[in-house]
PDB file as gemmi writes it, atoms N, CA and C in Angstrom:
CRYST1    1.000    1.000    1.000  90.00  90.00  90.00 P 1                      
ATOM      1  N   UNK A   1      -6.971  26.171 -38.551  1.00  0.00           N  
ATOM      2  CA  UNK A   1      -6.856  25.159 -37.527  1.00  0.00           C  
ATOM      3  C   UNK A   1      -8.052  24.214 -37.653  1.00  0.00           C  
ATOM      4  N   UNK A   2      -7.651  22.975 -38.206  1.00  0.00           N  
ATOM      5  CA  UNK A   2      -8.584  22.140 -38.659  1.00  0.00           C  
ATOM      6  C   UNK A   2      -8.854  21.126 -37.006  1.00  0.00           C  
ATOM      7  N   UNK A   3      -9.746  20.298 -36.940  1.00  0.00           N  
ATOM      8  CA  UNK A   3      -9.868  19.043 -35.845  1.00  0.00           C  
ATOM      9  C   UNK A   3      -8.843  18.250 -35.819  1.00  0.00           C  
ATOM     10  N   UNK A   4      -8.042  18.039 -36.575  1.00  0.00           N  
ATOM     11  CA  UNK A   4      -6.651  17.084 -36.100  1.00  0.00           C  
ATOM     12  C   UNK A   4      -6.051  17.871 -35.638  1.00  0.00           C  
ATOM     13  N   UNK A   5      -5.776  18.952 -36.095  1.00  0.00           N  
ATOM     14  CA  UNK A   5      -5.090  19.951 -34.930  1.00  0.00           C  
ATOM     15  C   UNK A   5      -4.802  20.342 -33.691  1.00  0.00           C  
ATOM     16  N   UNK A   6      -6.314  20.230 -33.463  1.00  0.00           N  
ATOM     17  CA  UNK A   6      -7.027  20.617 -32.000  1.00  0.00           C  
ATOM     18  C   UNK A   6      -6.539  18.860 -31.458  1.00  0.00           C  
ATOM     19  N   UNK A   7      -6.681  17.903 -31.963  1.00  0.00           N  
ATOM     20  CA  UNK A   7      -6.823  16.691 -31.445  1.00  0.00           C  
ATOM     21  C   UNK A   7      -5.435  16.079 -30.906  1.00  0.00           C  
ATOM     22  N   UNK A   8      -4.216  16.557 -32.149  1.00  0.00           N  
ATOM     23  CA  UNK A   8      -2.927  16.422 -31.898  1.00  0.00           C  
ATOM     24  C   UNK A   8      -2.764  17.426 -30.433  1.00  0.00           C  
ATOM     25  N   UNK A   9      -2.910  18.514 -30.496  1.00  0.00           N  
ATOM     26  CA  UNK A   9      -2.517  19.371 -29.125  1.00  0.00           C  
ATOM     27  C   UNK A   9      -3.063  18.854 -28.110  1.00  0.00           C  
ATOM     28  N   UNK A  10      -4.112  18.253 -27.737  1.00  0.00           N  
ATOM     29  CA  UNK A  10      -4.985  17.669 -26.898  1.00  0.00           C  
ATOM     30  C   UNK A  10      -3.990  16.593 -26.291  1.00  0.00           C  
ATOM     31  N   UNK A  11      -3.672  15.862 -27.199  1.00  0.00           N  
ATOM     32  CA  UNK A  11      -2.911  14.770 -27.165  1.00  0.00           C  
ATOM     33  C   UNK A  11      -1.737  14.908 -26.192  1.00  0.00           C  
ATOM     34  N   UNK A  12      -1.512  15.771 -26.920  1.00  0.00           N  
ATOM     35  CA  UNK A  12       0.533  16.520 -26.002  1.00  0.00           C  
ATOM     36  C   UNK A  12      -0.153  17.050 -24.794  1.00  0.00           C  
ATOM     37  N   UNK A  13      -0.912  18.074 -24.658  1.00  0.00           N  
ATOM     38  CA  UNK A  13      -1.603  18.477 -23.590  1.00  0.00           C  
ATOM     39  C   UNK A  13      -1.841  17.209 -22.428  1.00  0.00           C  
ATOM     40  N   UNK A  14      -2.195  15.878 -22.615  1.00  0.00           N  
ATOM     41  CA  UNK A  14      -2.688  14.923 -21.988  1.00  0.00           C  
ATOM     42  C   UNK A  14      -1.412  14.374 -21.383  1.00  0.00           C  
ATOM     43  N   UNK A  15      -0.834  14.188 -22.559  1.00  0.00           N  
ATOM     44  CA  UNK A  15       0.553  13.356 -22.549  1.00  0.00           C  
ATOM     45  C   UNK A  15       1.789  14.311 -21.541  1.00  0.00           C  
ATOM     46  N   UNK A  16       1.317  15.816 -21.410  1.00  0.00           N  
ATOM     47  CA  UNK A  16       2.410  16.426 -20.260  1.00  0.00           C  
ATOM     48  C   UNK A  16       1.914  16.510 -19.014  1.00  0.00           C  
ATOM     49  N   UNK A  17       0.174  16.457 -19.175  1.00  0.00           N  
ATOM     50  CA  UNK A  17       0.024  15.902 -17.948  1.00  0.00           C  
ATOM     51  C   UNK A  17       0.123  14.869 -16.965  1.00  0.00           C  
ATOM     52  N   UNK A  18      -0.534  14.073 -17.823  1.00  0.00           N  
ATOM     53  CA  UNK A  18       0.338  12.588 -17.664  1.00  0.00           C  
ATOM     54  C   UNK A  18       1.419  12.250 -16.956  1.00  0.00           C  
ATOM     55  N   UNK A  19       2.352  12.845 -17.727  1.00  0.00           N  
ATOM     56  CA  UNK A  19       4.042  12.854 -16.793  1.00  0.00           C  
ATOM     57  C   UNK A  19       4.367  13.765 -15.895  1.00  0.00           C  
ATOM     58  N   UNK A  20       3.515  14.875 -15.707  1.00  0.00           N  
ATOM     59  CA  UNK A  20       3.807  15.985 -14.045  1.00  0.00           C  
ATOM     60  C   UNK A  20       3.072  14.975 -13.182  1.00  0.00           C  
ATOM     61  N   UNK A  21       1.899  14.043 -13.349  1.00  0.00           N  
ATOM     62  CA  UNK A  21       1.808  13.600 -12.394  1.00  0.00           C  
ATOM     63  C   UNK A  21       2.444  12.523 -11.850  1.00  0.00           C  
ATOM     64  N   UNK A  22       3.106  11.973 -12.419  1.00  0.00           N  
ATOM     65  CA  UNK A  22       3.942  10.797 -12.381  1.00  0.00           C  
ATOM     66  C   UNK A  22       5.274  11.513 -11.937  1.00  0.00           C  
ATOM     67  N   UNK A  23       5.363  12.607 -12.337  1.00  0.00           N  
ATOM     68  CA  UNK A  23       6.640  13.454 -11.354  1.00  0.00           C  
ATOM     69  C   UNK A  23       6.036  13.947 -10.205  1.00  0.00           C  
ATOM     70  N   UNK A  24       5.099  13.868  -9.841  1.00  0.00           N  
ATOM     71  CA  UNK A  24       4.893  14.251  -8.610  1.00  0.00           C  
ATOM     72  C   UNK A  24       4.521  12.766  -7.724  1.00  0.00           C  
ATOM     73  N   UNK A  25       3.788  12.522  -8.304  1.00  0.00           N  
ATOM     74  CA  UNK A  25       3.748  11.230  -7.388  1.00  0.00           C  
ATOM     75  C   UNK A  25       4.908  10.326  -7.053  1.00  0.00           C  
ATOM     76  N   UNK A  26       5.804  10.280  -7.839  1.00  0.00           N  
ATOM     77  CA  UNK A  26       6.910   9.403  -7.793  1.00  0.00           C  
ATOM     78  C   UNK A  26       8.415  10.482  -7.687  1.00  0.00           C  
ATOM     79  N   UNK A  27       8.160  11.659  -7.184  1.00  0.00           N  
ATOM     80  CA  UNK A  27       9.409  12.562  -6.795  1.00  0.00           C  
ATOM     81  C   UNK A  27       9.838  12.165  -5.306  1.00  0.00           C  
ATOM     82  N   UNK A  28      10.341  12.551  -5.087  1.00  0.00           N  
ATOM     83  CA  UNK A  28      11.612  11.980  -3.868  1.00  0.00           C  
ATOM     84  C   UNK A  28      10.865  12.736  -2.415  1.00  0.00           C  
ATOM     85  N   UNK A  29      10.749  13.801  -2.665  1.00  0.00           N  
ATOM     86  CA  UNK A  29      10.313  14.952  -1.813  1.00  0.00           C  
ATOM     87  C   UNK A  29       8.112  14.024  -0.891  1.00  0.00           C  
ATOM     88  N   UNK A  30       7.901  13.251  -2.114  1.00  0.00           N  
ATOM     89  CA  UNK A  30       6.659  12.945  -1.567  1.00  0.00           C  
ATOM     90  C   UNK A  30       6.504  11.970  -0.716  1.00  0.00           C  
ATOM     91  N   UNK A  31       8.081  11.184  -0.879  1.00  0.00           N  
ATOM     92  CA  UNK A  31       8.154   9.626  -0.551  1.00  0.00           C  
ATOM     93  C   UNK A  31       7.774   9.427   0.917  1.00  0.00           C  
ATOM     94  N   UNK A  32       8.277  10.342   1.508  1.00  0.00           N  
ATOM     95  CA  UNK A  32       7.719  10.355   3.119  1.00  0.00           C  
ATOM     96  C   UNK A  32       6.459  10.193   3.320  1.00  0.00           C  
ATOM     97  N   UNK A  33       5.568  11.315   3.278  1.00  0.00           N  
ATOM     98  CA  UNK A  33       3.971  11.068   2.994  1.00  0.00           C  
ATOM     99  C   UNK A  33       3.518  10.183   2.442  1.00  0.00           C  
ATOM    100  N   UNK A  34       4.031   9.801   1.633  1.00  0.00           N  
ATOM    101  CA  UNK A  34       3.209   8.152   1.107  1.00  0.00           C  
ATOM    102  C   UNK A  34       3.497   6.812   2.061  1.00  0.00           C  
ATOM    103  N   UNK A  35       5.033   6.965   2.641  1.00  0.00           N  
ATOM    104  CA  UNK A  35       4.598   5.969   3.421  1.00  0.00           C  
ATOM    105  C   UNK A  35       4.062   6.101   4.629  1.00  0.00           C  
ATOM    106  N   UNK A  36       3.782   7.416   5.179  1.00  0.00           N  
ATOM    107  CA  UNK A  36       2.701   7.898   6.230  1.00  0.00           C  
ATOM    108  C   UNK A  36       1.624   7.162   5.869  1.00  0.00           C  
ATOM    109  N   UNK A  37       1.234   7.934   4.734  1.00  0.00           N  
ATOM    110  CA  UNK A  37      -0.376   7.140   4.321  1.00  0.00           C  
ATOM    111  C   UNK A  37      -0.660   5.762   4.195  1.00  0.00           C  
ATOM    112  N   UNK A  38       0.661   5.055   3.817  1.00  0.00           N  
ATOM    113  CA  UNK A  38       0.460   3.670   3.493  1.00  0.00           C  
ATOM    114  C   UNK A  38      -0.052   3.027   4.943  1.00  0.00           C  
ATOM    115  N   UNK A  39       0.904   3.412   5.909  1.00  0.00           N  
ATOM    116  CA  UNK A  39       0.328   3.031   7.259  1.00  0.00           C  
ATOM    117  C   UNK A  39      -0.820   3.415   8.030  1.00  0.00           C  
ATOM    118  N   UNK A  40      -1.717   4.139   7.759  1.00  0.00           N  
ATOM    119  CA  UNK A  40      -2.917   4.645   8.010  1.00  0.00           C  
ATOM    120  C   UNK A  40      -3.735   3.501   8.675  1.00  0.00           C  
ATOM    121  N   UNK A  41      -4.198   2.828   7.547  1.00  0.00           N  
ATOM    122  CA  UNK A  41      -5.074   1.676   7.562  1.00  0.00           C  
ATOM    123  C   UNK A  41      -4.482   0.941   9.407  1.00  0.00           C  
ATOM    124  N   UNK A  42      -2.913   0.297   9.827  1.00  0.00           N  
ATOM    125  CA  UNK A  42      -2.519   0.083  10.751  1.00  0.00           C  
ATOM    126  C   UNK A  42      -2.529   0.936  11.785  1.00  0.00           C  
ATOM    127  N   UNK A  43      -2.995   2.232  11.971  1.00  0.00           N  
ATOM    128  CA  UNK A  43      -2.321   3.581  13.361  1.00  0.00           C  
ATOM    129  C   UNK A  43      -3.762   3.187  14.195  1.00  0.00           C  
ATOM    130  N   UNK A  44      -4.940   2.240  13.554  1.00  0.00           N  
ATOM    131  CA  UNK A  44      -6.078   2.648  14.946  1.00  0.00           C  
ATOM    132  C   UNK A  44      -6.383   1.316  15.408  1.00  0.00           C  
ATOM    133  N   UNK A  45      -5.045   0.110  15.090  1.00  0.00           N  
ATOM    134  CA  UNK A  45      -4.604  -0.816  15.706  1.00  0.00           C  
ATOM    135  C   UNK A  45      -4.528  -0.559  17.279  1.00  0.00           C  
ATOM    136  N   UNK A  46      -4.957  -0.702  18.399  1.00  0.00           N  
ATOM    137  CA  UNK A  46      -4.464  -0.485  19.619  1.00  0.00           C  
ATOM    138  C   UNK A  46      -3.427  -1.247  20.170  1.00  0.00           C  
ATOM    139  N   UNK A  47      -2.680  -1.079  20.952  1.00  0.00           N  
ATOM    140  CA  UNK A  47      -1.238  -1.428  21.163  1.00  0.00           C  
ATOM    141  C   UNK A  47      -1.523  -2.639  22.157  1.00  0.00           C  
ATOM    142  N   UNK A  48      -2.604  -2.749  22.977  1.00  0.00           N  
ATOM    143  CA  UNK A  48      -2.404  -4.157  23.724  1.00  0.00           C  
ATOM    144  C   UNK A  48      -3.221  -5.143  22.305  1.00  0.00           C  
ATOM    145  N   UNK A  49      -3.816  -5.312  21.312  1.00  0.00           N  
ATOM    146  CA  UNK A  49      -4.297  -6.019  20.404  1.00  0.00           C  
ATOM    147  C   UNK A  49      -2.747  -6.250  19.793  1.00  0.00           C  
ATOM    148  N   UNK A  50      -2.240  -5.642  19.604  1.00  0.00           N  
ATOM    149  CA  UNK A  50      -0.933  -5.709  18.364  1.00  0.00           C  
ATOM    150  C   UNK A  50      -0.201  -6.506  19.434  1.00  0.00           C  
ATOM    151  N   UNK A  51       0.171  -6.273  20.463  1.00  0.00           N  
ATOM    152  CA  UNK A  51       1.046  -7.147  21.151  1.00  0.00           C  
ATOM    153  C   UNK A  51       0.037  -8.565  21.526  1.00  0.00           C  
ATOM    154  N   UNK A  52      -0.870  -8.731  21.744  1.00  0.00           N  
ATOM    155  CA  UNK A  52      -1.085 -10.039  21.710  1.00  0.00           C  
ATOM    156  C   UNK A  52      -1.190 -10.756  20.273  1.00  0.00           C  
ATOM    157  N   UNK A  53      -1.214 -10.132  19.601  1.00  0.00           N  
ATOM    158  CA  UNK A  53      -1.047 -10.708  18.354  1.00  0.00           C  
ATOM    159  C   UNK A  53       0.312 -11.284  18.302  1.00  0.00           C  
ATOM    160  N   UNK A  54       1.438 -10.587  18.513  1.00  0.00           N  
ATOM    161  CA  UNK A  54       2.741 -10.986  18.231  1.00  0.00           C  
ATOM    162  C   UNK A  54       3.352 -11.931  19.186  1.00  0.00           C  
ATOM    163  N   UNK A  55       2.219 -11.798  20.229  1.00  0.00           N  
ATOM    164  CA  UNK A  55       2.801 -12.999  21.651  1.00  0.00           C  
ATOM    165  C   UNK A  55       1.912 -14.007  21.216  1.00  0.00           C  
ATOM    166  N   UNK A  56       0.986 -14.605  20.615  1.00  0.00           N  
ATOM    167  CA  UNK A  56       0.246 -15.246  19.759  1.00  0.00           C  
ATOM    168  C   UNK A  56       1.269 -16.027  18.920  1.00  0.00           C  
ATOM    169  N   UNK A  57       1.382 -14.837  17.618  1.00  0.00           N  
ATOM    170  CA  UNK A  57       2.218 -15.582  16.496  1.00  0.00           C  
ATOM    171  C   UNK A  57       3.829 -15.897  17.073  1.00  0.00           C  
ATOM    172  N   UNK A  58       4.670 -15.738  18.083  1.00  0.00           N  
ATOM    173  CA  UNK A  58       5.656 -16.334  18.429  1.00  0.00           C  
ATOM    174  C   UNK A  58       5.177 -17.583  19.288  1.00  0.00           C  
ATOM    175  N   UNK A  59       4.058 -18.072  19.943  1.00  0.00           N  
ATOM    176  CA  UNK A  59       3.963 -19.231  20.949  1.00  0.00           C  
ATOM    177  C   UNK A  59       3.689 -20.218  19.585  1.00  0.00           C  
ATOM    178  N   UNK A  60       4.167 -21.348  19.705  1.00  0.00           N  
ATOM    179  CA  UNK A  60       3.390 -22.372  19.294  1.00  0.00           C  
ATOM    180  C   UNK A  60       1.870 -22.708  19.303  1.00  0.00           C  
ATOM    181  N   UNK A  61       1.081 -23.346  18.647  1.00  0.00           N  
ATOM    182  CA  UNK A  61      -0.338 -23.345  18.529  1.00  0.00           C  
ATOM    183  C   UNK A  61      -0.050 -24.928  19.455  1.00  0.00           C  
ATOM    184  N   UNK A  62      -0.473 -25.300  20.116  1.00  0.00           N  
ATOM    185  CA  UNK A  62      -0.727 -26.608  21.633  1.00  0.00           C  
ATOM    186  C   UNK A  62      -1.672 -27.131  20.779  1.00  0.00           C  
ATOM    187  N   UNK A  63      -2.667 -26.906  20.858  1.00  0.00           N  
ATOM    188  CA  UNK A  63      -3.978 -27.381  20.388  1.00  0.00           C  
ATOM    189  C   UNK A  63      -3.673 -28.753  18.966  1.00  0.00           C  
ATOM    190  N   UNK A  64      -3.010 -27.582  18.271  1.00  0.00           N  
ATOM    191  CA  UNK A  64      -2.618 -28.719  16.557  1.00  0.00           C  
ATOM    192  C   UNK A  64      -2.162 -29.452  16.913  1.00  0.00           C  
ATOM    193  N   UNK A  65      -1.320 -29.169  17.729  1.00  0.00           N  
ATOM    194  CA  UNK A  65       0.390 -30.115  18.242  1.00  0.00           C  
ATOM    195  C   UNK A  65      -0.081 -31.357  18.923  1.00  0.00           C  
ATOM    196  N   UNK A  66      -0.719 -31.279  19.711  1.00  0.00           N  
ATOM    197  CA  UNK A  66      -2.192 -32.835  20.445  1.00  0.00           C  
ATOM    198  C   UNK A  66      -2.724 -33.810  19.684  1.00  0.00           C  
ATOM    199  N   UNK A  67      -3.598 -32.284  18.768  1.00  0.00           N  
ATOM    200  CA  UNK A  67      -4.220 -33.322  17.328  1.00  0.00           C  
ATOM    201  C   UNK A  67      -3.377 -34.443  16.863  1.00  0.00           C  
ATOM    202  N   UNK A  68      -2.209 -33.810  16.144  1.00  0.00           N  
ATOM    203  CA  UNK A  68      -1.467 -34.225  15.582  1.00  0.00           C  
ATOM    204  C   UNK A  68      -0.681 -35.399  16.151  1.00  0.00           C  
ATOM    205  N   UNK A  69      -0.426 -35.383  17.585  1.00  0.00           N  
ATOM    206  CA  UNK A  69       0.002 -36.363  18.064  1.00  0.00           C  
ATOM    207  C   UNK A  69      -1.015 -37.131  17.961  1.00  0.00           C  
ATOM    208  N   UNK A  70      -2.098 -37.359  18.351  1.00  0.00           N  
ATOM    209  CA  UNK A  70      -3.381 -38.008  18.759  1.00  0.00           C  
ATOM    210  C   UNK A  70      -3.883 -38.775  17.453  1.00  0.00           C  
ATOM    211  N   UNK A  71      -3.179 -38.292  16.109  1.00  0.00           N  
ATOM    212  CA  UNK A  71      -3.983 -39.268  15.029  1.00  0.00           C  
ATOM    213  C   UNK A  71      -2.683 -40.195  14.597  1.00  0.00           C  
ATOM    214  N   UNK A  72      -1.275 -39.739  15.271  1.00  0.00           N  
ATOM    215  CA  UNK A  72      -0.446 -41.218  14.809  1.00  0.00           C  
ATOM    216  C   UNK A  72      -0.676 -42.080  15.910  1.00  0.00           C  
TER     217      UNK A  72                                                      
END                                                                             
């Protein structure tokens, strides 16, 4: 058993790991938990901030709307 030997097996060795993790990460069974996690970053949003945000982004902005009249 010469060093290409060892180097070829290494190789396959890498290369099946490689793809269990890509079967695990991308199996069906995980898909739930990932999009748990994806939302993480959003869960310590507090709920009166999130709703004024969205009563925000549905009103019109007044302010531009003046400007805008005010320079024709």
């Amino acid at each position: 058993m010469d060093i290409n030997t060892l180097r070829g097996l290494a190789t396959v060795f890498v290369m099946i790991a490689f793809l269990g993790v890509c079967w695990w990460a991308y199996g069906p069974k995980r898909k739930r938990q990932f999009d748990e996690a994806a939302q993480l970053p959003f869960a310590d949003e507090p709920e009166e901030l999130a709703a004024a945000k969205s009563d925000a982004a549905s009103k019109p902005d007044l302010s531009t709307e003046k400007e805008r009249q005010s320079t024709l």
